[in-house]
Structure formats: structure tokens, C-alpha cells
Predicted model as a PDB file, atoms N, CA, C, CB and O in Angstrom, pLDDT in the B-factor column:
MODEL        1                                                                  
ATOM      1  N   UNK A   1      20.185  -1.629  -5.985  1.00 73.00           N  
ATOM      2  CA  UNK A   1      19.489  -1.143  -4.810  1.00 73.00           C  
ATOM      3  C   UNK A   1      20.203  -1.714  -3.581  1.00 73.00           C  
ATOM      4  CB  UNK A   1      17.967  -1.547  -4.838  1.00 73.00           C  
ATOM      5  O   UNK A   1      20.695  -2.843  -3.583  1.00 73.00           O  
ATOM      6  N   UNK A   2      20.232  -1.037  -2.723  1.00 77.00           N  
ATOM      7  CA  UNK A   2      21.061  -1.583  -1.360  1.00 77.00           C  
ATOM      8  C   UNK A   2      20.495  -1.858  -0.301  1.00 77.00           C  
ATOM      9  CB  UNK A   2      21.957  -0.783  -0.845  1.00 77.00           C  
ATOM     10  O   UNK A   2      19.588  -1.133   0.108  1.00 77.00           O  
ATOM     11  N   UNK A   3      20.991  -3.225   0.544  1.00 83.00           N  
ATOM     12  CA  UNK A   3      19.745  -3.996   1.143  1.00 83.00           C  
ATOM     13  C   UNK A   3      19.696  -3.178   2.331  1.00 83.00           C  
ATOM     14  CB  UNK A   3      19.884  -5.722   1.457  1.00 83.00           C  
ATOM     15  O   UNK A   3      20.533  -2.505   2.933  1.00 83.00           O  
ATOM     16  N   UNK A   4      18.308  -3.467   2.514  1.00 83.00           N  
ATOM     17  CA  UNK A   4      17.393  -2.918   3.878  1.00 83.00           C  
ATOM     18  C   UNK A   4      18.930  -3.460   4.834  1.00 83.00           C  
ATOM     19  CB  UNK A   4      15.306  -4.045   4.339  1.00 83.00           C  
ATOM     20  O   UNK A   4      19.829  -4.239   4.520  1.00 83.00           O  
ATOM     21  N   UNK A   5      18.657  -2.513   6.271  1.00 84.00           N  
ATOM     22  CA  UNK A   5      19.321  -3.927   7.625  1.00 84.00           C  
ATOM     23  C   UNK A   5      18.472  -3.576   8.757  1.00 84.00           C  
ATOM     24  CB  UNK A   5      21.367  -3.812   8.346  1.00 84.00           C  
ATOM     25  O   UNK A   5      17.843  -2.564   9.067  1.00 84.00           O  
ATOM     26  N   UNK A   6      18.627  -4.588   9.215  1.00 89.00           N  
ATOM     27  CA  UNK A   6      17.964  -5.028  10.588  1.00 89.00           C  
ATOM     28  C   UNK A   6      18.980  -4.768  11.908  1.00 89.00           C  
ATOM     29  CB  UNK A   6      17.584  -6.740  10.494  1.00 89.00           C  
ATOM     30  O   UNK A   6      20.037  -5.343  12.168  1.00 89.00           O  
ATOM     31  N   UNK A   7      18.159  -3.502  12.788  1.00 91.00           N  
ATOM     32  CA  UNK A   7      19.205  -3.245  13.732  1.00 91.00           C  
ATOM     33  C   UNK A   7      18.929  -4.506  14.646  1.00 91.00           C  
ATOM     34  CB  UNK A   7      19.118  -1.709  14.500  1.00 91.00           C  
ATOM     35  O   UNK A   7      18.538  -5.641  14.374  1.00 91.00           O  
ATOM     36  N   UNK A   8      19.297  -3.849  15.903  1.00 93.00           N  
ATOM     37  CA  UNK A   8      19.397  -4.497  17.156  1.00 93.00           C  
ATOM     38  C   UNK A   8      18.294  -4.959  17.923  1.00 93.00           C  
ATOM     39  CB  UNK A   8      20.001  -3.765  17.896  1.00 93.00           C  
ATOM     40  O   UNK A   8      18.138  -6.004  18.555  1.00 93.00           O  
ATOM     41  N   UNK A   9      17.265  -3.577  17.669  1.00 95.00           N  
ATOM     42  CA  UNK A   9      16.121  -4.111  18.279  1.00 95.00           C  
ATOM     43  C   UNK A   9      15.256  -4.231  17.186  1.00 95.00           C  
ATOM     44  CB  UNK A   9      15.557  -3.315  19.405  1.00 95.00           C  
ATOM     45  O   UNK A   9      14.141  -3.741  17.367  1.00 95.00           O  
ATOM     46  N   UNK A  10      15.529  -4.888  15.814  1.00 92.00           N  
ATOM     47  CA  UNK A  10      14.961  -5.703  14.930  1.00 92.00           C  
ATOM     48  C   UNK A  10      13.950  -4.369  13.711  1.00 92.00           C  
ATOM     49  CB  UNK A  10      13.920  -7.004  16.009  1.00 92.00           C  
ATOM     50  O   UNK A  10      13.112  -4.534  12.824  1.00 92.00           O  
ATOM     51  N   UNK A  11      14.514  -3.329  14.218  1.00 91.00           N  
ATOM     52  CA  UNK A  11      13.682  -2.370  13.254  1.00 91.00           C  
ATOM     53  C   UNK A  11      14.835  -2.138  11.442  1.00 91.00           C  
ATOM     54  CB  UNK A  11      13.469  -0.425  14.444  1.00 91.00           C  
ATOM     55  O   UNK A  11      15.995  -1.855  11.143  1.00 91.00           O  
ATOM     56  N   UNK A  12      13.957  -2.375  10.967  1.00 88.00           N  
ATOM     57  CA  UNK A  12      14.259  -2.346   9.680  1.00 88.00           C  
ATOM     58  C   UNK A  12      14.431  -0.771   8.713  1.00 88.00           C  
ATOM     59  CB  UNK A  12      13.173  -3.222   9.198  1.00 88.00           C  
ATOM     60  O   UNK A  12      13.544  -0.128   8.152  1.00 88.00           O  
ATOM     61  N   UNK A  13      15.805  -0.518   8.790  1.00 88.00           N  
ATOM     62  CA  UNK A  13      16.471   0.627   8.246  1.00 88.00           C  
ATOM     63  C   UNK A  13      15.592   0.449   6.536  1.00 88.00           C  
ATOM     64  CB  UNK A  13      18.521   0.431   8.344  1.00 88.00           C  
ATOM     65  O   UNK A  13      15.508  -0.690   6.077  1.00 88.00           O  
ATOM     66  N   UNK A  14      15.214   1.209   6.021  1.00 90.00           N  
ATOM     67  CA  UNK A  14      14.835   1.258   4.135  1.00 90.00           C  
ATOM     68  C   UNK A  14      15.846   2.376   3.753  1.00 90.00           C  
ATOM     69  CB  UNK A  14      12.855   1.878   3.547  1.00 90.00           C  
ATOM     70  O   UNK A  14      16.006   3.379   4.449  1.00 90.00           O  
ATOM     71  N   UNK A  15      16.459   2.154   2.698  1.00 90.00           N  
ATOM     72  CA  UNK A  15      17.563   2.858   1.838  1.00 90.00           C  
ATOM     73  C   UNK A  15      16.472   4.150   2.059  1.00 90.00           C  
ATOM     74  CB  UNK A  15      18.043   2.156  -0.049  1.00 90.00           C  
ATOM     75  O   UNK A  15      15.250   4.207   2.196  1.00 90.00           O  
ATOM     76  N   UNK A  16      17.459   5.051   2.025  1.00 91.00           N  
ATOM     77  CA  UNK A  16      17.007   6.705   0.922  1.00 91.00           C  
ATOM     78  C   UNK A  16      15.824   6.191  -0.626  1.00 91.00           C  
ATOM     79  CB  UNK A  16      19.213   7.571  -0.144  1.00 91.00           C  
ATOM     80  O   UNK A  16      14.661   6.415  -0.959  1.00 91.00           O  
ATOM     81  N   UNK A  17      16.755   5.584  -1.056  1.00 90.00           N  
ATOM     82  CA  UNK A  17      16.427   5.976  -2.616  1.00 90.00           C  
ATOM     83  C   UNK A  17      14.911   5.255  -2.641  1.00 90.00           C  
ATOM     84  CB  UNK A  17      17.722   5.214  -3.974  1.00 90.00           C  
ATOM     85  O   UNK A  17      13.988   5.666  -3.344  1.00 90.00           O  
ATOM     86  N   UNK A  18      14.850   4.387  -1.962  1.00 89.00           N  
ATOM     87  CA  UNK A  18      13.620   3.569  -2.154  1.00 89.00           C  
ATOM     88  C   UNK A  18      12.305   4.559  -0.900  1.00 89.00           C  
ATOM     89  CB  UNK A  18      14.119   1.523  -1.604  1.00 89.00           C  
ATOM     90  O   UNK A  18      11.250   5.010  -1.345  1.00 89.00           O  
ATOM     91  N   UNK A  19      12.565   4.650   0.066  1.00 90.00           N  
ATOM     92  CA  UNK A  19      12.135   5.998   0.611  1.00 90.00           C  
ATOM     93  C   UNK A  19      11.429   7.180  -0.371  1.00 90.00           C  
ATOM     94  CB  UNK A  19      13.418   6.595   1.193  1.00 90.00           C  
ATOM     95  O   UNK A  19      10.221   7.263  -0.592  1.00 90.00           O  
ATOM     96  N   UNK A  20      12.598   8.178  -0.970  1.00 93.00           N  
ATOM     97  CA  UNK A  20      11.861   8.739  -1.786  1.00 93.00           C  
ATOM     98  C   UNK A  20      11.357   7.899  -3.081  1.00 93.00           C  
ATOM     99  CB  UNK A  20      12.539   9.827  -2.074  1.00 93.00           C  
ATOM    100  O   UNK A  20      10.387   8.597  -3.377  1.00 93.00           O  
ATOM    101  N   UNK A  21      11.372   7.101  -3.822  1.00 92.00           N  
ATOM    102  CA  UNK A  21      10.521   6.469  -4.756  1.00 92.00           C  
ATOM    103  C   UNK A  21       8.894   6.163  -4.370  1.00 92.00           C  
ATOM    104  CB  UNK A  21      11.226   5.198  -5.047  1.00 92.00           C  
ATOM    105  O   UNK A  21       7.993   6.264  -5.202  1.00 92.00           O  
ATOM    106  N   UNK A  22       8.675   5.751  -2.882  1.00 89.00           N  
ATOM    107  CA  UNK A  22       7.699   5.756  -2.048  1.00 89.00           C  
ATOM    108  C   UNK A  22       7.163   6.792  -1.885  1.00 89.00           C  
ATOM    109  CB  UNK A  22       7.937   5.366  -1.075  1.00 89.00           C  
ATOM    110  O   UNK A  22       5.938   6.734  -1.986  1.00 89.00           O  
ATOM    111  N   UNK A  23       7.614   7.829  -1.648  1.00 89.00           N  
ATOM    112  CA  UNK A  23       7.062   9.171  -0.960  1.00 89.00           C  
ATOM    113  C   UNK A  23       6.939   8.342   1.255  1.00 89.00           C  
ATOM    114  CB  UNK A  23       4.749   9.718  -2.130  1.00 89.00           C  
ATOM    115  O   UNK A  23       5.862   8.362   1.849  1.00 89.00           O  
ATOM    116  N   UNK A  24       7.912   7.923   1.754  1.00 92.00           N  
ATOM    117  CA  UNK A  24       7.339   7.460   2.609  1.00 92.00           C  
ATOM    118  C   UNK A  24       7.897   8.352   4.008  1.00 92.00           C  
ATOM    119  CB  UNK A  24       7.534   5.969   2.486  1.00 92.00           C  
ATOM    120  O   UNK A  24       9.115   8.519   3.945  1.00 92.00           O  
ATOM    121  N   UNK A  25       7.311   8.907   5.151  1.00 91.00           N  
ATOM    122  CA  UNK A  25       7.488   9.504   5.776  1.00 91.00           C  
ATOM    123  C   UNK A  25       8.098   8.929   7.540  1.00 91.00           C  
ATOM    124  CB  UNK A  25       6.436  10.114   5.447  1.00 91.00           C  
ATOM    125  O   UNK A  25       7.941   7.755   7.877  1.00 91.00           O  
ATOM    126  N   UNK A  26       8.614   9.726   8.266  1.00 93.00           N  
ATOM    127  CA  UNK A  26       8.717   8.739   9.714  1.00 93.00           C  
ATOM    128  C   UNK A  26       7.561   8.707   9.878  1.00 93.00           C  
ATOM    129  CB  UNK A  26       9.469   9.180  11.115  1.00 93.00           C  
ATOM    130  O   UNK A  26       6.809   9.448   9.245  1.00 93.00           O  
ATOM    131  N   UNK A  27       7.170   7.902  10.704  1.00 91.00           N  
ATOM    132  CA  UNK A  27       5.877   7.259  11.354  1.00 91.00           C  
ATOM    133  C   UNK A  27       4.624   7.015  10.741  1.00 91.00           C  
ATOM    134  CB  UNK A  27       5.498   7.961  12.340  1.00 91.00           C  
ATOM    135  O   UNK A  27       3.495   7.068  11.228  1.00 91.00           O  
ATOM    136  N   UNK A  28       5.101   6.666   9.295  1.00 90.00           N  
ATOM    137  CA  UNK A  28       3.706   5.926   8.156  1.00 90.00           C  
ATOM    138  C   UNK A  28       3.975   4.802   8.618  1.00 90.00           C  
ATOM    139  CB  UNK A  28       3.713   5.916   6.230  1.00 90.00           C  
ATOM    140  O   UNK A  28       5.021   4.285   9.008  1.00 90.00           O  
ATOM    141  N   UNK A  29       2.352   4.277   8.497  1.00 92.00           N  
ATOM    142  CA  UNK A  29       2.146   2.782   8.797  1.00 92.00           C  
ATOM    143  C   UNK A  29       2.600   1.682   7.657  1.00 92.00           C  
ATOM    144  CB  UNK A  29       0.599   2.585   9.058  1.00 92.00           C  
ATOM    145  O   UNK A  29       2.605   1.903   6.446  1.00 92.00           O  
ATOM    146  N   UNK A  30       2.784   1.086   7.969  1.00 92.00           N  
ATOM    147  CA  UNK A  30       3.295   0.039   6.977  1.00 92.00           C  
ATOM    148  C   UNK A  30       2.650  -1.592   7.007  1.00 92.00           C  
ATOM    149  CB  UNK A  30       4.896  -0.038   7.277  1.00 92.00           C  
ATOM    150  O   UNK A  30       2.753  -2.297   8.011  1.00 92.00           O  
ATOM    151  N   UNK A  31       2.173  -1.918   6.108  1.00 94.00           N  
ATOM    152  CA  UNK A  31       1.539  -3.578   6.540  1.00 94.00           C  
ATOM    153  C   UNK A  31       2.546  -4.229   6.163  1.00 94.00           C  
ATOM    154  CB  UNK A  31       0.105  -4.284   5.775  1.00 94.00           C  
ATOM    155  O   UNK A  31       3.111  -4.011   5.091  1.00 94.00           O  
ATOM    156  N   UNK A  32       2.981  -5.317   7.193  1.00 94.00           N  
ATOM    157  CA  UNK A  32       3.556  -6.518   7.262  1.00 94.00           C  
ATOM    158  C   UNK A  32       3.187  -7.895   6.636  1.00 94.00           C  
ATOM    159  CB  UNK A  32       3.589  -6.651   8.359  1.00 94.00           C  
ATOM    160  O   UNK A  32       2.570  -8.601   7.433  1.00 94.00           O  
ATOM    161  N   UNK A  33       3.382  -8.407   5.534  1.00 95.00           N  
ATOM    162  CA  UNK A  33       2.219  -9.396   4.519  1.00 95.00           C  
ATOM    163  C   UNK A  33       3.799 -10.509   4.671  1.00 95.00           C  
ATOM    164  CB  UNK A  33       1.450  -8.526   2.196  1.00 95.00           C  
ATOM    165  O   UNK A  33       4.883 -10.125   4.233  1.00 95.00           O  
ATOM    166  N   UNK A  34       3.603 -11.903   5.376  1.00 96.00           N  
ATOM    167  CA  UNK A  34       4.611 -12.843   5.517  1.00 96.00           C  
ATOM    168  C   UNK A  34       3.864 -13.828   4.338  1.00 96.00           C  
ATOM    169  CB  UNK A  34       4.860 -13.476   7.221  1.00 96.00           C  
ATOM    170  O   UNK A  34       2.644 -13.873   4.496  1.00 96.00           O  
ATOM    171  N   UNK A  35       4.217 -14.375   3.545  1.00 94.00           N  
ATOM    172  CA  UNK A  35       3.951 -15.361   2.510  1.00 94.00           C  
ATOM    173  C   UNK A  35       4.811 -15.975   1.766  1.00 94.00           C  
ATOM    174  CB  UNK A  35       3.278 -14.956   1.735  1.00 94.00           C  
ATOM    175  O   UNK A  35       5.680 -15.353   1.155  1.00 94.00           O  
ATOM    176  N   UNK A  36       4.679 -17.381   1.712  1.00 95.00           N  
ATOM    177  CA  UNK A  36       5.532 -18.088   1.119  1.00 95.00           C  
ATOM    178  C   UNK A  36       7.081 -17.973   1.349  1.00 95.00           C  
ATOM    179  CB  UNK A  36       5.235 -17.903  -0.039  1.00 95.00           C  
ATOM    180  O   UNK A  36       7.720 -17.654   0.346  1.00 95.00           O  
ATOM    181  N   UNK A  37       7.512 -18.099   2.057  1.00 95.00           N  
ATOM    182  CA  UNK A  37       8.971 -17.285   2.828  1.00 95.00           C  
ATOM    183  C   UNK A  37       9.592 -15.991   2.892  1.00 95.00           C  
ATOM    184  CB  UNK A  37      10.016 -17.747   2.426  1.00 95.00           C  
ATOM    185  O   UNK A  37      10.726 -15.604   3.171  1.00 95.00           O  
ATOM    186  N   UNK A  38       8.043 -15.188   2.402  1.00 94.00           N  
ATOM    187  CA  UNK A  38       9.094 -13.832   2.116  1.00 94.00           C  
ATOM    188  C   UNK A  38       7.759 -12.630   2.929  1.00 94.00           C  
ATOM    189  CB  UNK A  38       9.570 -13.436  -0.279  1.00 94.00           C  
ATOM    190  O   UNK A  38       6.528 -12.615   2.914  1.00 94.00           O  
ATOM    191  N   UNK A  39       9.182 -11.454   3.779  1.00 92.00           N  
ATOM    192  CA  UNK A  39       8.492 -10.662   4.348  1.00 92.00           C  
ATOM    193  C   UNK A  39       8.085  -9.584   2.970  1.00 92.00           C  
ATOM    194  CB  UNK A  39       9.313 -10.106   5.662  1.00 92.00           C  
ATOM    195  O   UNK A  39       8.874  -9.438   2.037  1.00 92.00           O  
ATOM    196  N   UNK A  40       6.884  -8.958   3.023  1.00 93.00           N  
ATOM    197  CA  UNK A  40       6.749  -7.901   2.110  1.00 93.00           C  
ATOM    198  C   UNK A  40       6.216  -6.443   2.740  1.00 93.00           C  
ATOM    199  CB  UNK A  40       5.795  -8.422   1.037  1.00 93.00           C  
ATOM    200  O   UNK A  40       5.090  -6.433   3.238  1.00 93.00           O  
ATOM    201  N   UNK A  41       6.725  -5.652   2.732  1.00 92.00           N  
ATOM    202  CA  UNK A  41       6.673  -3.959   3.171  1.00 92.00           C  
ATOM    203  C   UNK A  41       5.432  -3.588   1.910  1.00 92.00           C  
ATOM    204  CB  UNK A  41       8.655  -2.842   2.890  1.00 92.00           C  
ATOM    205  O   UNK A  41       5.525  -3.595   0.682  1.00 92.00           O  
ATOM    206  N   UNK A  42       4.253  -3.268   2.846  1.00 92.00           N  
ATOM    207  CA  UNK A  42       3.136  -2.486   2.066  1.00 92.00           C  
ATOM    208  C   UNK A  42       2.960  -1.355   2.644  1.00 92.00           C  
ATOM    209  CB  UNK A  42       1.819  -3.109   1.966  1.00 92.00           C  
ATOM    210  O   UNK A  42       2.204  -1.497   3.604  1.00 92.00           O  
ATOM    211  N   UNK A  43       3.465   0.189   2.444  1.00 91.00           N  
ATOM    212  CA  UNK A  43       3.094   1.416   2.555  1.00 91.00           C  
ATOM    213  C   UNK A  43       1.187   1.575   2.866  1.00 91.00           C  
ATOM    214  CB  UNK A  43       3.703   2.084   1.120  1.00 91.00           C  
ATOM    215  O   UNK A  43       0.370   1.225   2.015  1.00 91.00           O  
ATOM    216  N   UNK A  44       0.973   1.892   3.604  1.00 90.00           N  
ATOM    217  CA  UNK A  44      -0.707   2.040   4.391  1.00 90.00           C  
ATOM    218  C   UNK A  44      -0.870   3.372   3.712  1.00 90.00           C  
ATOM    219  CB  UNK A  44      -0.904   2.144   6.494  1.00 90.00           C  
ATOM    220  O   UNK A  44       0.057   4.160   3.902  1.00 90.00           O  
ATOM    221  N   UNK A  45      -1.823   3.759   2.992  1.00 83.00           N  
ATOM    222  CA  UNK A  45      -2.350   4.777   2.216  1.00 83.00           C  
ATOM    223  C   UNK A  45      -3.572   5.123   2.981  1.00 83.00           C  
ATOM    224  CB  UNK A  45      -2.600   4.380   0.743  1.00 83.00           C  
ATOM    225  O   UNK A  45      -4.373   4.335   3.483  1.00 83.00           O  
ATOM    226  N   UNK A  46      -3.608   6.994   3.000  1.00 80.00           N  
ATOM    227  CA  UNK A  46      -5.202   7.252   3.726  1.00 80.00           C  
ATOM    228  C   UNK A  46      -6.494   6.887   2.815  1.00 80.00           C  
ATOM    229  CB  UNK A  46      -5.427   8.987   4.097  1.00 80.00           C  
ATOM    230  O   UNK A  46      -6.312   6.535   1.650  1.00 80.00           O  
ATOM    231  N   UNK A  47      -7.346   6.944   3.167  1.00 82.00           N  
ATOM    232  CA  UNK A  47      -8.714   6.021   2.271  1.00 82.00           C  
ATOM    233  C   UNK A  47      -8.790   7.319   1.586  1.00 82.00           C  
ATOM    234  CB  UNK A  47     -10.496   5.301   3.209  1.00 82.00           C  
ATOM    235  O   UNK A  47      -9.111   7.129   0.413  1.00 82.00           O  
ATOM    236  N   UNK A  48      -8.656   8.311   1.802  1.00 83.00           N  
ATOM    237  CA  UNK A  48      -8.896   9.738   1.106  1.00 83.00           C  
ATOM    238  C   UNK A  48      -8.149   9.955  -0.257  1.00 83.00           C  
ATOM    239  CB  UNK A  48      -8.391  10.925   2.100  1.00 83.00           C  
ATOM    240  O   UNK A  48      -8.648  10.463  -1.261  1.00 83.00           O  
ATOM    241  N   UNK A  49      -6.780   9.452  -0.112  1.00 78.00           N  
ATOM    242  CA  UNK A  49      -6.098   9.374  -1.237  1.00 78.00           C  
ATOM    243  C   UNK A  49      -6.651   8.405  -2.568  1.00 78.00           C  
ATOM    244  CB  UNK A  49      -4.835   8.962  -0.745  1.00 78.00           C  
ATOM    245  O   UNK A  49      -6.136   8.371  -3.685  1.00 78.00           O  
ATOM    246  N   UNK A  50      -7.671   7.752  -2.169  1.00 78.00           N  
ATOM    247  CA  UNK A  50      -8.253   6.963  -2.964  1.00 78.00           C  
ATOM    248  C   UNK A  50      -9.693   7.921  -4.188  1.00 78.00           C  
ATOM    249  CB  UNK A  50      -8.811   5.745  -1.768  1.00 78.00           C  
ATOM    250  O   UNK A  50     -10.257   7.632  -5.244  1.00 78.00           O  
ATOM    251  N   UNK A  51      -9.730   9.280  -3.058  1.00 82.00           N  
ATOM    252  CA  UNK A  51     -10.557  10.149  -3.999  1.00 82.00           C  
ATOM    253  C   UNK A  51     -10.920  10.340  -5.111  1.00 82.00           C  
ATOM    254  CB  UNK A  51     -10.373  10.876  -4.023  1.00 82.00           C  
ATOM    255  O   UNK A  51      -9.904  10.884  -5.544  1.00 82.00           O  
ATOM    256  N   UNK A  52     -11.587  10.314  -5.919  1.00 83.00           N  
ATOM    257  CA  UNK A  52     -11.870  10.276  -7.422  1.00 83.00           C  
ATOM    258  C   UNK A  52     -11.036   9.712  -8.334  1.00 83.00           C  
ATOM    259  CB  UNK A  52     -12.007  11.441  -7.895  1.00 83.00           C  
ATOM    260  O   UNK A  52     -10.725  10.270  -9.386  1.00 83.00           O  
ATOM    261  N   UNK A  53     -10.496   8.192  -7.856  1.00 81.00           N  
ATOM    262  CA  UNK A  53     -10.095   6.924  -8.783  1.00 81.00           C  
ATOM    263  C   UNK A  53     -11.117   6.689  -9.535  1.00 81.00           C  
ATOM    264  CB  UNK A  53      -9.743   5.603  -8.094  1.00 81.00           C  
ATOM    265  O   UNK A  53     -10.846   6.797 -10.731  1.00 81.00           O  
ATOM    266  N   UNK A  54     -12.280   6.385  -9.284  1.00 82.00           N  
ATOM    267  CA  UNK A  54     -12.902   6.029 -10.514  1.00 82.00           C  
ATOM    268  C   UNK A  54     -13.984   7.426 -11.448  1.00 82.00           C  
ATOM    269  CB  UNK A  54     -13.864   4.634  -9.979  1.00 82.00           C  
ATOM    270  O   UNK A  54     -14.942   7.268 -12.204  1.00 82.00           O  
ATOM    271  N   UNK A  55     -13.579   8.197 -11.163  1.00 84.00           N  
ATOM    272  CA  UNK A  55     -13.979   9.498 -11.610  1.00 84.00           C  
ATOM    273  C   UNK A  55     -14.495   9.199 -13.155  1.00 84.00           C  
ATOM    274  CB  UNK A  55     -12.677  10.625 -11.489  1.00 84.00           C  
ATOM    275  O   UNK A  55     -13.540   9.023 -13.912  1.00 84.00           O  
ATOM    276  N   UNK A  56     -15.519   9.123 -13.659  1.00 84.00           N  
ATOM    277  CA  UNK A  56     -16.143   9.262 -15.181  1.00 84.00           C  
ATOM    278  C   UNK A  56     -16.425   7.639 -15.383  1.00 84.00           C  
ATOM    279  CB  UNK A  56     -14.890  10.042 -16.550  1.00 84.00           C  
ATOM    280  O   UNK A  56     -16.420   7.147 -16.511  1.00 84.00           O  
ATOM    281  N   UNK A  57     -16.695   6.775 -14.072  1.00 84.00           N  
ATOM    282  CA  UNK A  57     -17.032   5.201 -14.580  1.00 84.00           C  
ATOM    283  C   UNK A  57     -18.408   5.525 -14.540  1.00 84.00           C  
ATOM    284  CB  UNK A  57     -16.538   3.718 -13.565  1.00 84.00           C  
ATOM    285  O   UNK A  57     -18.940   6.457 -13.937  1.00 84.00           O  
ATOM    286  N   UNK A  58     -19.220   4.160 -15.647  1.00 83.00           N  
ATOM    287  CA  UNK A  58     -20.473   4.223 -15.784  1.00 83.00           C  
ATOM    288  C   UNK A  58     -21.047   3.162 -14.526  1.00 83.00           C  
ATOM    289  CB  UNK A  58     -20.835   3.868 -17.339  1.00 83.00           C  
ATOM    290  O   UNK A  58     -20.764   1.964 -14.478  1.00 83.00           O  
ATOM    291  N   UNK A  59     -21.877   3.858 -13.570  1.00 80.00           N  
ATOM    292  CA  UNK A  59     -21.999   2.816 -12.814  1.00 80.00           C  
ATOM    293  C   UNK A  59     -23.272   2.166 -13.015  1.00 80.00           C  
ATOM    294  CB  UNK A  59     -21.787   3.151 -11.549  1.00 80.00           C  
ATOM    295  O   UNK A  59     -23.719   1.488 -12.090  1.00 80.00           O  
ATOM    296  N   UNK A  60     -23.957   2.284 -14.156  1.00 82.00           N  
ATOM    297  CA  UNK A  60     -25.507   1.851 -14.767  1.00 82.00           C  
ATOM    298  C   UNK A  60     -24.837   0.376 -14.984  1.00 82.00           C  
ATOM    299  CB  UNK A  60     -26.281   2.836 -16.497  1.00 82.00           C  
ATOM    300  O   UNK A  60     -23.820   0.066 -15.603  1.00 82.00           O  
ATOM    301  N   UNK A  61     -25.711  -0.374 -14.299  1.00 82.00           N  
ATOM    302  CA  UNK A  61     -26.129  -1.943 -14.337  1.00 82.00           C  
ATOM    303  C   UNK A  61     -27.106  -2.476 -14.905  1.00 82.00           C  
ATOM    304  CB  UNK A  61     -26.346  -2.429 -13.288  1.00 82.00           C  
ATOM    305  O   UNK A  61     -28.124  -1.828 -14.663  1.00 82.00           O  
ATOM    306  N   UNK A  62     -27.343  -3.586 -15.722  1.00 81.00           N  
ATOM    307  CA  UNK A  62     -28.414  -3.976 -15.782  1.00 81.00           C  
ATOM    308  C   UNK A  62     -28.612  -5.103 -14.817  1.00 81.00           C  
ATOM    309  CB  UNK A  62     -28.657  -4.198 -16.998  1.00 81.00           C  
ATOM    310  O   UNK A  62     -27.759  -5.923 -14.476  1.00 81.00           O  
ATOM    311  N   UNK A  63     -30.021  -5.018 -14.374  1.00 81.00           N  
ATOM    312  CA  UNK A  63     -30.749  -5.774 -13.531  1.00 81.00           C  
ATOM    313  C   UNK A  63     -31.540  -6.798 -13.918  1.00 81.00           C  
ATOM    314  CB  UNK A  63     -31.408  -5.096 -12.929  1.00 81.00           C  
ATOM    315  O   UNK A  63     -32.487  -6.351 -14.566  1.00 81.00           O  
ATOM    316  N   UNK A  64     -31.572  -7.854 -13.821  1.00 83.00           N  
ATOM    317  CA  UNK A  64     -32.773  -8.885 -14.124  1.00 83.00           C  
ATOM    318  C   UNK A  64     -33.965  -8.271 -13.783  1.00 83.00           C  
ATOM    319  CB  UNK A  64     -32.715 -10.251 -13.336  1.00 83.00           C  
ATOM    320  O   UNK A  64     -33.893  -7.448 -12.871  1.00 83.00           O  
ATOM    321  N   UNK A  65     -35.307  -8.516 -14.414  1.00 81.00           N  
ATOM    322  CA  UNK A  65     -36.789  -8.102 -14.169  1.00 81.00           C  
ATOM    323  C   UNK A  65     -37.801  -8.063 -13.061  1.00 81.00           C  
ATOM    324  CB  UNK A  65     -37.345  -8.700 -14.841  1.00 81.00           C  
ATOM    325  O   UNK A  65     -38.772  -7.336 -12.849  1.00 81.00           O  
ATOM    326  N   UNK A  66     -37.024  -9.535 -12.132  1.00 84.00           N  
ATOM    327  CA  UNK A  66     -37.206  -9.802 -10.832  1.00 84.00           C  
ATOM    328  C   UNK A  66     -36.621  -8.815 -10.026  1.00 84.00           C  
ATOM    329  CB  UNK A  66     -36.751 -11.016 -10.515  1.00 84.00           C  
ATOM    330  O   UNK A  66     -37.313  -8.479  -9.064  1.00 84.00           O  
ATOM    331  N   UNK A  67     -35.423  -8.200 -10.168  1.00 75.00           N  
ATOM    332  CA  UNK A  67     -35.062  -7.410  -8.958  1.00 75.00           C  
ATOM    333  C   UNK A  67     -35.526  -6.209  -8.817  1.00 75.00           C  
ATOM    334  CB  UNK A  67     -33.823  -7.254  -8.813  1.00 75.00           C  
ATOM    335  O   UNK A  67     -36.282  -5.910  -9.742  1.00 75.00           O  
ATOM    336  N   UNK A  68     -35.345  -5.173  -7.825  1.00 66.00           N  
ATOM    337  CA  UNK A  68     -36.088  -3.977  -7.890  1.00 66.00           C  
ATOM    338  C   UNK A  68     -34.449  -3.370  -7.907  1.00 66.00           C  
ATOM    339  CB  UNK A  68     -37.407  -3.557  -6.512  1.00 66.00           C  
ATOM    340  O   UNK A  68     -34.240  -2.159  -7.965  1.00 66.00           O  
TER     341      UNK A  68                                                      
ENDMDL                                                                          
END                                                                             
């Protein structure tokens, strides 16, 4: 894989190939996560795309006798 670079005014070029592996577009948001010495690139997903992830879970709980 071939490294990211950092222009001039500090914006960070991402290869092609890793681009399309992402699906990532101009002007998607991206979170910035700094930890333990390392920057990490998180792609920002719409909450919509999250749509019927849990599609067919049982959401029946049991409750203690006390609760309503």
C-alpha cells in the first residue's frame, strides 16, 4: 500500500486504492482519533446507513418482578 502524504497546507492526500476499498467520496467527513502516538482516519457514516443492522434480534428481556 502506498503512503498517504502530507501537502503544504497539511491536508492529507489517501492513495486511490484505499479510497475505493472505502467507498470514500470528496467532502466525506472523516474523524480524527490521536492515541497512543498514532493518527487514525475514521470514515463518518450517515446514521441511516445503520438501517436494519439488527433486523430479526429478539428484543424480549426479562425483567425482575419489582420492575414494571
Amino acid at each position: 500500500m502506498p503512503p498517504a502524504k502530507l501537502s503544504l497546507r497539511y491536508q492529507v492526500v489517501i492513495p486511490p486504492a484505499i479510497r475505493k476499498a472505502f467507498g470514500l467520496a470528496p467532502g466525506q467527513e472523516i474523524d480524527v482519533v490521536v492515541y497512543d502516538g498514532r493518527i487514525t482516519l475514521i470514515p463518518v457514516k450517515p446514521i441511516r446507513s445503520l438501517r436494519g443492522i439488527a433486523k430479526g434480534i429478539d428484543t424480549r428481556m426479562h425483567r425482575d418482578d419489582d420492575r414494571v
